[in-house]
N, C-alpha and C positions, 0 to 999 in steps of 0.2 A: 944119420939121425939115430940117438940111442935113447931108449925109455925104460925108467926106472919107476916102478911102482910104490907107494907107500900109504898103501890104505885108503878105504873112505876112497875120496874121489881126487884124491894127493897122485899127483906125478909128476914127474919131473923129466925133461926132455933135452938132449943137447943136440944143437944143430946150429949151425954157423959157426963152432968157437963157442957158443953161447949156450948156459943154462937158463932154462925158463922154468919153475916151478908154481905150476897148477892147484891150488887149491888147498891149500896145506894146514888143515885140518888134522892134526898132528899131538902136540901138548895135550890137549883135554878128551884124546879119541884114548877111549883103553882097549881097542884094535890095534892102536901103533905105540903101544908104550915103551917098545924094545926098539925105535927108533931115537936117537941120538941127532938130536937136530941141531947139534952144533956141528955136526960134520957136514949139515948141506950148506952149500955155498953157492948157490942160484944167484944170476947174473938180472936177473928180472921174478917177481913175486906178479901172479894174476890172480884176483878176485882176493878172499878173505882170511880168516883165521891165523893172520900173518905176523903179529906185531912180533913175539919171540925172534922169529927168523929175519925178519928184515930189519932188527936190529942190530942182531947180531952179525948179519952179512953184509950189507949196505946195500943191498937189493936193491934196484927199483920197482914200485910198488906201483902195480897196474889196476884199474877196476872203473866202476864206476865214481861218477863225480860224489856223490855224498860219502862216499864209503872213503876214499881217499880224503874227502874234506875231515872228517873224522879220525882219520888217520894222522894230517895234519895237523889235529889239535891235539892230540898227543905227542908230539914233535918229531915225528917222522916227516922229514923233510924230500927224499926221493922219491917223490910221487909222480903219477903220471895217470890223471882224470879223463874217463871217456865216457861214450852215453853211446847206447845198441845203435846201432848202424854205422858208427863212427868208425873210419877208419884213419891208420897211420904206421909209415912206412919207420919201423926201427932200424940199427944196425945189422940184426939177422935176419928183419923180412918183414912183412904187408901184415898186420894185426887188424880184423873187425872184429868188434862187439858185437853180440847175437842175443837178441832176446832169450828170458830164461824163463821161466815158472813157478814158482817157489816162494816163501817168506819172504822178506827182508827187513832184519831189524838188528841192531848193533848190541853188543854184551848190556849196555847201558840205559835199551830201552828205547835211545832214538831211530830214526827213521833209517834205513841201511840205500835207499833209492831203488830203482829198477834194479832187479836181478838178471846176470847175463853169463853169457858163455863166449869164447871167443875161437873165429875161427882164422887161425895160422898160415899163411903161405910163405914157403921159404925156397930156396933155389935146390933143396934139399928133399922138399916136399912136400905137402899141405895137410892140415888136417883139423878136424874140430872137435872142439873141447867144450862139450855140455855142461859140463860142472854137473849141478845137483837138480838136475830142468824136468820137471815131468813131458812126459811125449809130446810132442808139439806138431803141426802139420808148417810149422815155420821151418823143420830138419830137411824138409823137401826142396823148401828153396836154396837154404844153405849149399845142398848136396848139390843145386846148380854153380852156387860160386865158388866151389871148392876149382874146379874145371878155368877161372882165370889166371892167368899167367900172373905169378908175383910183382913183377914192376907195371901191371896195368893197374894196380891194388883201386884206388881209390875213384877214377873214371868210371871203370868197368865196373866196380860193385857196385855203383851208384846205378848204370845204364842199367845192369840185371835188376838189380830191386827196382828201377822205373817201370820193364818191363813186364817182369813178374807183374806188379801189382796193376799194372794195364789190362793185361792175360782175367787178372781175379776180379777187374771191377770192370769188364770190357768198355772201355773209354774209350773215346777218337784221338784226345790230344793229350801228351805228356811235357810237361815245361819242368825242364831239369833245374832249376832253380840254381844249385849249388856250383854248376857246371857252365857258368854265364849264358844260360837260358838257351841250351840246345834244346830244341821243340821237335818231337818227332808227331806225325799227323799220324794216323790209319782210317781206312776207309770203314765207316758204320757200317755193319749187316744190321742193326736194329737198334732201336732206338737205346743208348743207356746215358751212364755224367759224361759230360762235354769233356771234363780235364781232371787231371789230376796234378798236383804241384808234389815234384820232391826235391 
């Protein structure tokens, strides 16, 4: 895995074979002016400030769904739509979406959707990527699922965020909805909600 810094909350990452570039805020930062963004050539674009670069590269453009819808209407057609908690297994590895903190709104005024960060598993190694997120007590769970193995990506992040949020709202019964309705039971010590659905 090699990482390349480029201001602001821009990096860029290779691992699989594969370029990933982070947040790349770049063109309008005058922190990176003496970057040359026609020489990155990232295999994949995540979150915003992208249209320059993933023109010019053919990036695929990862983010959330309105920001990508947005993007789409500019006619950037290698898109790739998700929404926080959403996971999915690319060519170099296991990608969730992570809640983020911050604004969200597009050059143009419209609605930019949830803000998020994403966290990485690859056979190389894992890791997460806040973007622009103020402190969160949601980093604590994260730093739980950084710990599952990459090809359990989208089972297991589901079970931990079931159970995490069992642990924070102590429930008896969790109905994993997504997962053709595995229901795990626990024994009440006192009285709290019956269920929670994820």
């Amino acid at each position: 895995m090699h990482l390349t810094y480029y201001g602001h909350s821009c990096f860029e990452v290779e691992v699989a074979g594969k370029r990933l570039l982070l947040d790349p805020f770049i063109t309008p930062n005058p922190l990176a002016e003496k970057i040359d963004v026609s020489k990155i050539k990232p295999d994949y674009i995540f979150l915003s400030h992208v249209e320059t670069i993933a023109r010019q590269s053919g990036a695929i453009l990862v983010g959330s769904f309105e920001v990508m819808n947005w993007f789409q209407k500019k006619g950037l057609e290698k898109i790739f739509p998700m929404n926080v908690g959403g996971s999915y297994h690319f060519e170099f590895g296991c990608v969730t979406m992570t809640n983020a903190i911050h604004s969200s709104s597009m050059p143009d005024g419209s609605y930019g959707g949830q803000p998020g960060g994403f966290l990485i598993k690859t056979a190389e190694g894992s890791f997460y990527y806040s973007g622009d997120t103020g402190l969160t007590h949601d980093m604590k769970l994260i730093a739980a699922m950084v710990i599952a193995s990459p090809w359990e990506c989208k089972m297991l992040l589901q079970l931990l965020t079931g159970l995490a949020a069992k642990r924070l709202l102590e429930c008896i019964t969790i109905l994993f909805l997504r997962l053709k309705l595995i229901t795990l039971r626990f024994k009440p010590l006192f009285k709290k909600p019956a269920a929670i659905f994820i």
